[in-house]
GUTORDO-831610 format. One line per 5 residues: number of its first residue (from 0); their letters; for each residue x, y, z negated of C-alpha. Coordinates in pm, 1 decimal. Example, Ala and Ser with C-alpha at 12.3 -4.5 7.8 and 13.67 -1.06 7.14 Angstrom:
2
0) AS) 1230.0 -450.0 -780.0 | 1367.0 -106.0 -714.0
***
This chain:
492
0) XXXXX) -3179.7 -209.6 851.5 | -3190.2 -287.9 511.4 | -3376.6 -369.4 151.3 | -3465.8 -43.7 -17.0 | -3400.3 158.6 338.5
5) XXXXX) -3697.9 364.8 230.9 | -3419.4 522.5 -43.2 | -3176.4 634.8 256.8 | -3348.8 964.5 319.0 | -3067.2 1050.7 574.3
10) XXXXX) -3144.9 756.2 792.5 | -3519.2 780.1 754.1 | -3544.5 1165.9 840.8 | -3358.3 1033.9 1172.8 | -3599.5 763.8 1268.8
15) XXXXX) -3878.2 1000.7 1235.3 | -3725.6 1297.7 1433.2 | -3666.4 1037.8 1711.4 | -3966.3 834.2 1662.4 | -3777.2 551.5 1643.5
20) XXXXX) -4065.5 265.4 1653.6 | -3800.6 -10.9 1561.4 | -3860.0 114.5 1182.1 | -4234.5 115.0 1198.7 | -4320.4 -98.2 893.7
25) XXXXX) -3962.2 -48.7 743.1 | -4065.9 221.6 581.0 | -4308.4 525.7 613.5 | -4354.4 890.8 582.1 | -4546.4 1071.5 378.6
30) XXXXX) -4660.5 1452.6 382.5 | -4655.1 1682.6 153.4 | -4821.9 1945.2 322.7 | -5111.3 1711.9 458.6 | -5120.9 1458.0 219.2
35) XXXXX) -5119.8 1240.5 504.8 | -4884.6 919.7 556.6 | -4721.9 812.3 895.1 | -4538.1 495.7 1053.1 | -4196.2 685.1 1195.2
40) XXXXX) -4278.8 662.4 1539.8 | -4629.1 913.0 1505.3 | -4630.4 1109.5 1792.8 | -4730.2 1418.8 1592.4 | -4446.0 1665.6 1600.0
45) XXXXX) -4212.9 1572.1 1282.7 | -4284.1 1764.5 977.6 | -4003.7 1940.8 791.9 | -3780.1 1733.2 618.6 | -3864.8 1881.5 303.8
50) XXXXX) -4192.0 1788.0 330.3 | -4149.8 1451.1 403.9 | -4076.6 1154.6 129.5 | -4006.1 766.0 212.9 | -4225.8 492.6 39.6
55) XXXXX) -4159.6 105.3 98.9 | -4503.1 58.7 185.2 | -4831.4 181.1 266.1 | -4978.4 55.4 -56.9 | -4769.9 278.8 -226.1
60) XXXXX) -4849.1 545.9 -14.5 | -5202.5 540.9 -70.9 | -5090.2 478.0 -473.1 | -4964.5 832.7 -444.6 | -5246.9 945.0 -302.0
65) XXXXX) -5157.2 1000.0 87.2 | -5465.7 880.3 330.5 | -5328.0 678.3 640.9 | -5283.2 928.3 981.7 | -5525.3 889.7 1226.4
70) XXXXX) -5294.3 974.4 1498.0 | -5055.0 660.9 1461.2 | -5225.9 434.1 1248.3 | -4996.4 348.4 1044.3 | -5207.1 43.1 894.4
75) XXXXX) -5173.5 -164.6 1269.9 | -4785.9 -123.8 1232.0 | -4552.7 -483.7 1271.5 | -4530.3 -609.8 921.5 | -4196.0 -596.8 767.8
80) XXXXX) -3908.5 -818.7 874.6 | -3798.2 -874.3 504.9 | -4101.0 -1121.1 365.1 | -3989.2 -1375.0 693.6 | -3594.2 -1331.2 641.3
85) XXXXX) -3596.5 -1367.7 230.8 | -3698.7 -1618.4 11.1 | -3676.8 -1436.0 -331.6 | -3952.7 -1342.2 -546.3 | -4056.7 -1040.1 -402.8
90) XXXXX) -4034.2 -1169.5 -1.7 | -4244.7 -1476.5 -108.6 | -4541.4 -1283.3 -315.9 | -4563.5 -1069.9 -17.1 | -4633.0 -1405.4 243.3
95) XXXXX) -4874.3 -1538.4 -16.9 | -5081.9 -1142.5 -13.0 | -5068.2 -1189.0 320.3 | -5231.1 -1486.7 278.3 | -5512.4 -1368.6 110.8
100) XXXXX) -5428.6 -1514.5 -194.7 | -5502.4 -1231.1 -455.3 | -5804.6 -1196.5 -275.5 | -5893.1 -1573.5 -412.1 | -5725.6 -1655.9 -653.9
105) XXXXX) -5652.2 -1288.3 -793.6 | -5302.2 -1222.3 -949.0 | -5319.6 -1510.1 -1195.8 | -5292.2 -1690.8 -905.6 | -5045.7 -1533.1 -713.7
110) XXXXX) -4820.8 -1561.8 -1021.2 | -4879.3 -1962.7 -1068.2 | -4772.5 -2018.7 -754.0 | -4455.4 -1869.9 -781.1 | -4410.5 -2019.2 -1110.6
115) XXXXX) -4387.7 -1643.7 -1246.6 | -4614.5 -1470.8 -1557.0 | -4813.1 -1199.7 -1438.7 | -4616.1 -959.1 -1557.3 | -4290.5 -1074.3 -1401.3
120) XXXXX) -4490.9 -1061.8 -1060.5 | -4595.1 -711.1 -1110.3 | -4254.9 -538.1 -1216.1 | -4099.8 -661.7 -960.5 | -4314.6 -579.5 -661.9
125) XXXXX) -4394.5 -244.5 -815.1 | -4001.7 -165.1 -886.8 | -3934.3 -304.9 -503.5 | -4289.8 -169.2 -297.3 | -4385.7 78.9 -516.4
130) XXXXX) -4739.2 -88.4 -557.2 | -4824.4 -391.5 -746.3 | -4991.4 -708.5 -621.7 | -5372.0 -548.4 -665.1 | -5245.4 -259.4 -440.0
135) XXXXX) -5092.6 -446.7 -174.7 | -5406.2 -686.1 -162.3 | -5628.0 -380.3 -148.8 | -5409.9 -207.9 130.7 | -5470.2 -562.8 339.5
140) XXXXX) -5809.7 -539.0 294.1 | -5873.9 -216.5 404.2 | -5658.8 -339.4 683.1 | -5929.9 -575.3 778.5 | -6217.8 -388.2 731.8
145) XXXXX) -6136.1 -104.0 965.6 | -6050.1 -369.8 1213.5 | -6400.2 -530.9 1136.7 | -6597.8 -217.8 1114.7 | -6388.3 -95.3 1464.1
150) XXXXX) -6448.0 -430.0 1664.0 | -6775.5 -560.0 1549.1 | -7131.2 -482.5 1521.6 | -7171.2 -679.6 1140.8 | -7395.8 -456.3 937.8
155) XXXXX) -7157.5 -245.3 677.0 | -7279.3 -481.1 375.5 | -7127.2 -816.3 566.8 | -6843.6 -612.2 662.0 | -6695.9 -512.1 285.2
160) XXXXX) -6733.3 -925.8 207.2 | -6584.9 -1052.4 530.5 | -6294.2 -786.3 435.6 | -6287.6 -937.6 66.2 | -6457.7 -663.7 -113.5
165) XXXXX) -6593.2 -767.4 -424.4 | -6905.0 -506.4 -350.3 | -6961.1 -281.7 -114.9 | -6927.2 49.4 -332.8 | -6533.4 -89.0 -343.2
170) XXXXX) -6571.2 -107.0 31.8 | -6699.5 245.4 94.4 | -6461.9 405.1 -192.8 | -6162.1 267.1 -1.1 | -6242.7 291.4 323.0
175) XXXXX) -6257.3 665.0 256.0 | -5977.0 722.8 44.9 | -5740.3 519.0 282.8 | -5872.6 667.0 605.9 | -6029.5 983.3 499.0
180) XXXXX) -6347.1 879.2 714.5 | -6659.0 704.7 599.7 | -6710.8 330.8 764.5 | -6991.1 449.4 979.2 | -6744.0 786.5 1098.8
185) XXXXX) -6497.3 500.2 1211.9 | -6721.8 255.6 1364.0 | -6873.1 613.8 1592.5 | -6528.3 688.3 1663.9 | -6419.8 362.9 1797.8
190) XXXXX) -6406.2 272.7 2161.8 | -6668.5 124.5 2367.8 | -6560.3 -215.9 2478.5 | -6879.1 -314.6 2592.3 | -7090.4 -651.1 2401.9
195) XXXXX) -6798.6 -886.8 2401.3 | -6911.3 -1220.0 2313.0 | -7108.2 -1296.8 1976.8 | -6918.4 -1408.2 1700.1 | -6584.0 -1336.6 1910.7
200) XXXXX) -6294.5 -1110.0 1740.3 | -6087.0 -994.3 1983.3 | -5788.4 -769.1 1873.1 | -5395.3 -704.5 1949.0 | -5088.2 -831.2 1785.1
205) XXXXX) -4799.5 -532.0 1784.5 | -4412.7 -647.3 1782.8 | -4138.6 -501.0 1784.7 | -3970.3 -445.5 2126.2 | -3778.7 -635.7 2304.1
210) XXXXX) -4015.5 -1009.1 2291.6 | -3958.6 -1299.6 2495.0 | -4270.6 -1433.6 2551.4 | -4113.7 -1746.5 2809.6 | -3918.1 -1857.3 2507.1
215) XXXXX) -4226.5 -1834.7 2278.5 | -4502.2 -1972.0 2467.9 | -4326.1 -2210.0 2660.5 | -4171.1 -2400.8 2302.6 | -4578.5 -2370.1 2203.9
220) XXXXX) -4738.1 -2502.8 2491.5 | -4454.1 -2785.3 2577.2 | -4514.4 -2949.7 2233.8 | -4883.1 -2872.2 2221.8 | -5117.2 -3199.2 2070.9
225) XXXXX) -5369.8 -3258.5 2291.4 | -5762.8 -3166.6 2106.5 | -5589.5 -2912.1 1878.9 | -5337.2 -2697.4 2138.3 | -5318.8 -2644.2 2472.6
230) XXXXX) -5261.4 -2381.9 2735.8 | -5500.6 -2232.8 2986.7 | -5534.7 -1906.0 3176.6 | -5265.2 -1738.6 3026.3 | -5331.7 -1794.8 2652.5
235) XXXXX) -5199.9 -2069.4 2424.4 | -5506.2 -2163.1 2231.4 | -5512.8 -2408.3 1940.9 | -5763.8 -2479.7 1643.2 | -5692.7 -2346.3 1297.4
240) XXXXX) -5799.1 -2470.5 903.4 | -5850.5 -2197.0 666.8 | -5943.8 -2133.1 353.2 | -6331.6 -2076.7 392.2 | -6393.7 -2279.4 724.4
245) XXXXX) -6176.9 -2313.2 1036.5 | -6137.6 -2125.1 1384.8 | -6047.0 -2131.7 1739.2 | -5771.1 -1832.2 1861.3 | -5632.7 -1795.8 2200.1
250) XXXXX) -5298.6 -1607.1 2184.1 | -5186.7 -1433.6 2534.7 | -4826.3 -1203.6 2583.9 | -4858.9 -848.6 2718.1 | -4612.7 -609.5 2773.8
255) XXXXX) -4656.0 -423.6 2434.6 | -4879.8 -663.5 2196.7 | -5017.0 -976.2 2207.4 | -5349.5 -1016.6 2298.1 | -5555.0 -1204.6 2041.5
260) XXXXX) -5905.0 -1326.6 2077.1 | -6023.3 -1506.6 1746.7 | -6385.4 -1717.2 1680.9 | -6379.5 -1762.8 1296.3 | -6686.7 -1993.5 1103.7
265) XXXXX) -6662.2 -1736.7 810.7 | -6541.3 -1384.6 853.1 | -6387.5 -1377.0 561.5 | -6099.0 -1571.1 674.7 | -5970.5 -1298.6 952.8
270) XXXXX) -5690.2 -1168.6 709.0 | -5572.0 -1488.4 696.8 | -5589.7 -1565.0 1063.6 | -5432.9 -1292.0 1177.8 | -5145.1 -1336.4 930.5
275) XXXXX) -5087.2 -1691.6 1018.5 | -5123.4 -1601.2 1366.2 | -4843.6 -1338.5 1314.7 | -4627.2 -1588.6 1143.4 | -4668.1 -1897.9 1398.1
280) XXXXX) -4498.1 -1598.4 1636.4 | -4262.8 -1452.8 1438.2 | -4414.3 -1107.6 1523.1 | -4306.4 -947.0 1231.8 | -3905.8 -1004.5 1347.7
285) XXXXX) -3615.7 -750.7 1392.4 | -3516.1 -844.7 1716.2 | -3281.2 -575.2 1782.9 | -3067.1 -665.2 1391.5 | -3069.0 -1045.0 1535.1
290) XXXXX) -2968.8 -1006.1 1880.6 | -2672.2 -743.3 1776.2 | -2556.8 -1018.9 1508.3 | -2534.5 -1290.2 1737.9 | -2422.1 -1071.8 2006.3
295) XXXXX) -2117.5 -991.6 1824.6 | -1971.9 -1343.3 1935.0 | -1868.7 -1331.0 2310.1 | -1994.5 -1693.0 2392.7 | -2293.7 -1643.8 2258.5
300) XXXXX) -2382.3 -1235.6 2415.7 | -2438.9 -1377.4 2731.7 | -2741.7 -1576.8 2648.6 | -2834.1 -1255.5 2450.9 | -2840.9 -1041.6 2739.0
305) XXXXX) -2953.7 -1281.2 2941.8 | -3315.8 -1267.4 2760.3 | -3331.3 -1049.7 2470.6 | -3561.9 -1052.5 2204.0 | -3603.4 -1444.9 2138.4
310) XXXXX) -3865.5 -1521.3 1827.1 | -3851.5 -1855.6 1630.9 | -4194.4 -2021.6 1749.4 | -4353.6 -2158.8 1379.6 | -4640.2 -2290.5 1298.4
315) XXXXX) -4988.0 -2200.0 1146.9 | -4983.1 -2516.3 873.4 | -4664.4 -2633.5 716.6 | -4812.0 -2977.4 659.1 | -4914.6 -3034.2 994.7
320) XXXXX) -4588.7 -2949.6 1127.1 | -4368.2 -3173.9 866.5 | -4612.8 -3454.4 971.9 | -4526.7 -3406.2 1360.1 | -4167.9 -3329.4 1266.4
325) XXXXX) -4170.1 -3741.7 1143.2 | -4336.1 -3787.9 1475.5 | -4077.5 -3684.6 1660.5 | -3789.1 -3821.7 1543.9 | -3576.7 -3980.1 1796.3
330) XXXXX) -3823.1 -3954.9 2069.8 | -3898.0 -3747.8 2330.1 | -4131.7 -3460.4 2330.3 | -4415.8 -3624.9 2563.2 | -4426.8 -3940.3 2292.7
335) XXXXX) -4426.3 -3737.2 1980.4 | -4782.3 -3529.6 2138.5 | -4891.8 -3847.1 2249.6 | -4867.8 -4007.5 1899.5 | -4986.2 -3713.4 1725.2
340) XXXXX) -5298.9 -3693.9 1977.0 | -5409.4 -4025.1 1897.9 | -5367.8 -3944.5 1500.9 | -5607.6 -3637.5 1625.4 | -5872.9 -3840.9 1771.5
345) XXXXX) -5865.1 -4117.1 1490.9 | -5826.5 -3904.9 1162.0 | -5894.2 -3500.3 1294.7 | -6194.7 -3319.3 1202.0 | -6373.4 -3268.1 1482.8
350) XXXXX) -6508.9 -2893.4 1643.3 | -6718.8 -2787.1 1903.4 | -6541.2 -2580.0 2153.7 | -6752.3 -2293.3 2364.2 | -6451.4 -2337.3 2662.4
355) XXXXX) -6409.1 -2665.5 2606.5 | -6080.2 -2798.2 2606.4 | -6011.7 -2874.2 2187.7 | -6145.9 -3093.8 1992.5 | -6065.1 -3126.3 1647.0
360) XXXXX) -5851.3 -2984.7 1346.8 | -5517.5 -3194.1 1289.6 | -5551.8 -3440.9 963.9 | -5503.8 -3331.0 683.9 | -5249.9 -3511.2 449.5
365) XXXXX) -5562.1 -3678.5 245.2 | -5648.2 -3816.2 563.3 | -5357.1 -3979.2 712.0 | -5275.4 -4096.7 338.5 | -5541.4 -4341.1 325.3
370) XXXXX) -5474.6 -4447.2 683.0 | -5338.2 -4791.3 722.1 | -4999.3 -4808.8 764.1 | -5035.6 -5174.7 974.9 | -5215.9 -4938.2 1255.5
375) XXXXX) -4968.1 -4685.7 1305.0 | -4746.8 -4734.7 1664.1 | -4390.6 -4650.1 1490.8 | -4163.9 -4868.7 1388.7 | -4136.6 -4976.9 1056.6
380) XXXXX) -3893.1 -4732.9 898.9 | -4025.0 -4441.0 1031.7 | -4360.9 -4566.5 898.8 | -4245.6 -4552.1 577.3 | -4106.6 -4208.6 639.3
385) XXXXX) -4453.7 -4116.1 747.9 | -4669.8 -4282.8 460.8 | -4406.2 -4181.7 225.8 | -4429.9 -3809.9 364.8 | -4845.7 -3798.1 376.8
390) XXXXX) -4857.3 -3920.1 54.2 | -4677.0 -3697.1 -124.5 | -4834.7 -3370.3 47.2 | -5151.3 -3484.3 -34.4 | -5066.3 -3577.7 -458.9
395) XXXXX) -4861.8 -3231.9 -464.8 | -4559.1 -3420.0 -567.1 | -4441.8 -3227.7 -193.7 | -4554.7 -2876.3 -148.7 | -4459.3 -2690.4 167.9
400) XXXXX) -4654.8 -2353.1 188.1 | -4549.5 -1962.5 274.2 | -4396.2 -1974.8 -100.9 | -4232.6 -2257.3 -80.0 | -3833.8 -2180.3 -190.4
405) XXXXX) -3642.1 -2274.7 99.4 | -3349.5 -2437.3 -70.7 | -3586.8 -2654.0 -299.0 | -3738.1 -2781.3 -39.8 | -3469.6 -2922.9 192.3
410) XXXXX) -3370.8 -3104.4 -159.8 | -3675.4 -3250.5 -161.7 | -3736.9 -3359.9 168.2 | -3354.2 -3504.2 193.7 | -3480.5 -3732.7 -137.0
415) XXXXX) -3712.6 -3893.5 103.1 | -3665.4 -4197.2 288.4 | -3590.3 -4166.4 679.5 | -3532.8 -3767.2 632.0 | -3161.5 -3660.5 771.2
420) XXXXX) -3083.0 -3275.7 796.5 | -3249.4 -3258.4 1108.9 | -3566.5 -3314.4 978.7 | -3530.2 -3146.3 706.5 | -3363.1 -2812.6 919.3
425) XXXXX) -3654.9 -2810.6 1168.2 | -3922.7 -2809.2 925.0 | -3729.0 -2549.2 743.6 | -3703.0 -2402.7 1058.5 | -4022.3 -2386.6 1264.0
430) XXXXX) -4305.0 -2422.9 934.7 | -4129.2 -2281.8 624.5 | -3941.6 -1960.6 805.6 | -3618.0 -1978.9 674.3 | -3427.9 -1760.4 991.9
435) XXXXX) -3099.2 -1880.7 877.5 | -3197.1 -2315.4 945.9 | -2941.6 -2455.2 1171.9 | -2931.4 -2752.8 1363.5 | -2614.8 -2896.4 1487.8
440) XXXXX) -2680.6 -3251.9 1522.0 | -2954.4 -3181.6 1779.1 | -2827.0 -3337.0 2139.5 | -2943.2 -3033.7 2283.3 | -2788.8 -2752.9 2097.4
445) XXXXX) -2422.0 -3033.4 2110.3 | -2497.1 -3005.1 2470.6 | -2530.0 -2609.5 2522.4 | -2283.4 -2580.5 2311.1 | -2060.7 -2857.9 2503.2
450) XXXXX) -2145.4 -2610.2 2761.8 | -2052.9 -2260.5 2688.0 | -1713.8 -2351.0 2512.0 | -1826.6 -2387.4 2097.7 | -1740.2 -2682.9 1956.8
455) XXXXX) -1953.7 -2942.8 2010.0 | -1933.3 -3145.1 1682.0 | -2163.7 -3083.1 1368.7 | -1877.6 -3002.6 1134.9 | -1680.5 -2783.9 1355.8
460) XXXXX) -2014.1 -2615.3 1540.6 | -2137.9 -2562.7 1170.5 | -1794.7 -2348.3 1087.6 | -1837.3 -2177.9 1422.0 | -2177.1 -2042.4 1352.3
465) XXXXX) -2113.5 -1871.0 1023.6 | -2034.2 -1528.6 1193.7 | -2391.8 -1607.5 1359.1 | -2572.7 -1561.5 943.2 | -2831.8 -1512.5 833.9
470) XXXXX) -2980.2 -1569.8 1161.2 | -2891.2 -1941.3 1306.1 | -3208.5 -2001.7 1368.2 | -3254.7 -1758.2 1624.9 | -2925.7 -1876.8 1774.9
475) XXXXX) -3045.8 -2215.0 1818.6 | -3334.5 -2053.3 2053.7 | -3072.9 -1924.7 2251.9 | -2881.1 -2217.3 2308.9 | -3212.2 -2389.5 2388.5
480) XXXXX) -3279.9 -2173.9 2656.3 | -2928.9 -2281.9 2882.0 | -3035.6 -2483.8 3130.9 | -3001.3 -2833.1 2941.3 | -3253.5 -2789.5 2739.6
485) XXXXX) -3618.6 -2903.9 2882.0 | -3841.7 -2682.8 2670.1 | -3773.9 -2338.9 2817.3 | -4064.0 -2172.4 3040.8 | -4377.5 -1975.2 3052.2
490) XX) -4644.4 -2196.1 3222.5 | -4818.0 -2040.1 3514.9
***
């Protein structure tokens, strides 16, 4: 699959003939005849190919006036794999929409942060999506509120605000024009899923097939920091800042989605929740285009078909994660929680928990700037590595975010003191998304590699695993998993 597949009308009139679900959110189709648009795998009988044309996105379908199908849904389809694998323009606007940044900051905003005018922005997400930035942002939101007015009992009016409706005229206008039903038509045609509990969200997560939730979950809840992670029954559960206030999700595989159960102080952060959410387990992946890649080299297609479908496990806050990156260095995984627990319990914001269990938001970089460097159990180098670090996420002089050019940034954390490529390469890794980081210094991918026949030095390993681009970071969960590496379970 490719950029632009929505332009290969051969290949698209296949996937929808088969019902091919690994394209849903590639592309979809939309009806002439109905005026209606589709993710490829509807279950509707196919339409004529005449009939059908291929858009990029569903913003631009509903630009060209097609109203989402109400057999499929195509608005709950897996995002698309190309805003997580590219780091251009276009792939970083989208993260930052799907951050809810439009919604505040509008496009002005959206543009600053890419260091782009306006106008720039637009062309280019119009020429590539077929929608500009306004679109997409809208599409999102009317995203939310059908999964707010489906799941909830808020009164319409809190609804179109929690969804980021500026009024809730805009709500109703959408809401109809995207899904040719009033709000109140799709909150009575919802399920019954009985009271739930108040101020609960609880939703699912869809992937593309084949997932490996033991490689997931297990890297998740083996490095969890006590007070802001943990696992229990089944879920990994940790504590979230966002823009408007801060949550509590619990995150739980099933066989086709992941079950999601969300308590949010202010509704209006769900978009970004769930997108985060998405991110932290690289839902939005094309595990089938990795997995053939790295299959294609014969050491490697055993681990492949060993346990298909391996995601990069990320992170819901690229600061946090750079900050527990310095952590870690050179220790093992049971010191690096402990020392990040007791930065929790000293510096964290603290939360009240209905199931008990976490505690408190991890410190922000303002906060662990002004700690006191004399009180920090590290040695002295990597104190300075830490201060050094903290310091310059909270100035701005370091920004790490879902924008962040991938490149630009391993040049800037290399500049500072105490940061080798492995620190650099994880964080690029595991909090900025970059699917091509590599790490061959680690002792445990020398090891596997040791192991299975690769070479085992960085230089020579490094050579080895070009045939595995642009996806060594999904490699390096692979050799992870052999049995010399200790992160690599599902907890009962």
């Amino acid at each position: 699959m490719q950029t632009g597949m929505h332009l290969d009308r051969e290949q698209c009139v296949q996937a929808v003939r088969s019902k091919d679900a690994r394209f849903d959110g590639w592309f979809f189709t939309a009806v002439l005849t109905t005026r209606i648009y589709c993710r490829p795998s509807c279950p509707a009988v196919p339409p004529k190919p005449e009939n059908m044309t291929f858009h990029p996105s569903a913003a631009a379908c509903q630009q060209a006036g097609f109203r989402a199908c109400k057999r499929c849904r195509p608005d709950t389809s897996p995002g698309s794999p190309e805003w997580n694998q590219r780091a251009d323009l276009v792939a970083r606007a989208m993260r930052l929409i799907a951050d809810g940044v439009v919604d505040r900051e509008g496009v002005p905003g959206l543009a600053a942060r890419l260091g782009y005018s306006t106008r720039q922005v637009e062309r280019q997400l119009l020429a590539e999506l077929g929608a500009g930035p306004l679109a997409l942002a809208r599409a999102q939101r009317a995203r939310t509120a059908r999964l707010l007015i489906e799941t909830t009992p808020l009164p319409m009016a809190e609804t179109a605000f929690a969804a980021g409706f500026s009024s809730v005229r805009a709500f109703n206008d959408t809401v109809r024009e995207v899904f040719a039903l009033s709000p109140g038509e799709l909150r009575a045609r919802a399920p019954r899923s009985g009271a739930g509990t108040p101020g609960v969200l609880t939703l699912r997560l869809p992937f593309r097939d084949p997932l490996n939730p033991s490689n997931l979950f297990g890297h998740l809840a083996a490095t969890a920091v006590p007070g802001v992670e943990e696992w229990r029954d089944g879920a990994y559960r940790r504590t979230l800042r966002l823009p408007y206030g801060h949550g509590i999700v619990a995150l739980a595989p099933r066989p086709d989605h992941i079950a999601c159960r969300l308590t949010l102080s202010d509704l209006r952060d769900l978009t970004v929740a769930i997108s985060r959410c998405r991110r932290m387990l690289d839902l939005d992946a094309d595990p089938v285009a990795v997995d053939d890649r790295l299959r294609a080299d014969p050491l490697l297609a055993p681990l492949v078909d060993r346990g298909p479908g391996r995601r990069v496990p990320r992170t819901v806050d690229e600061d946090e994660f750079a900050v527990r990156a310095v952590l870690g260095q050179q220790v093992s995984t049971a010191a690096a929680r402990t020392h990040a627990a007791r930065l929790v319990t000293a510096h964290g914001k603290p939360l009240d928990d209905p199931e008990g269990g976490l505690t408190h938001l991890f410190p922000t970089p303002e906060a662990l700037a002004a700690v006191d460097p004399e009180t920090l159990a590290m040695p002295r180098t990597r104190r300075t590595t830490f201060t050094t670090l903290v310091r310059q996420l909270a100035d701005g002089t370091l920004h790490l975010g879902v924008e962040t050019d991938w490149a630009e940034a391993r040049a800037r954390l290399l500049a500072l003191p105490g940061f080798g490529p492995w620190t650099a390469d994880i964080i690029a890794m595991r909090a900025l998304g970059d699917p091509d980081a590599f790490l061959p210094t680690d002792l445990g991918i020398r090891r596997a590699a040791k192991d299975l026949g690769l070479p085992s030095t960085p230089a020579a390993l490094t050579a080895r695993a070009a045939g595995w681009r642009p996806w060594r970071a999904y490699a390096v969960q692979y050799l992870w998993a052999t049995d010399t590496h200790p992160i690599n379970f599902l907890p009962a």
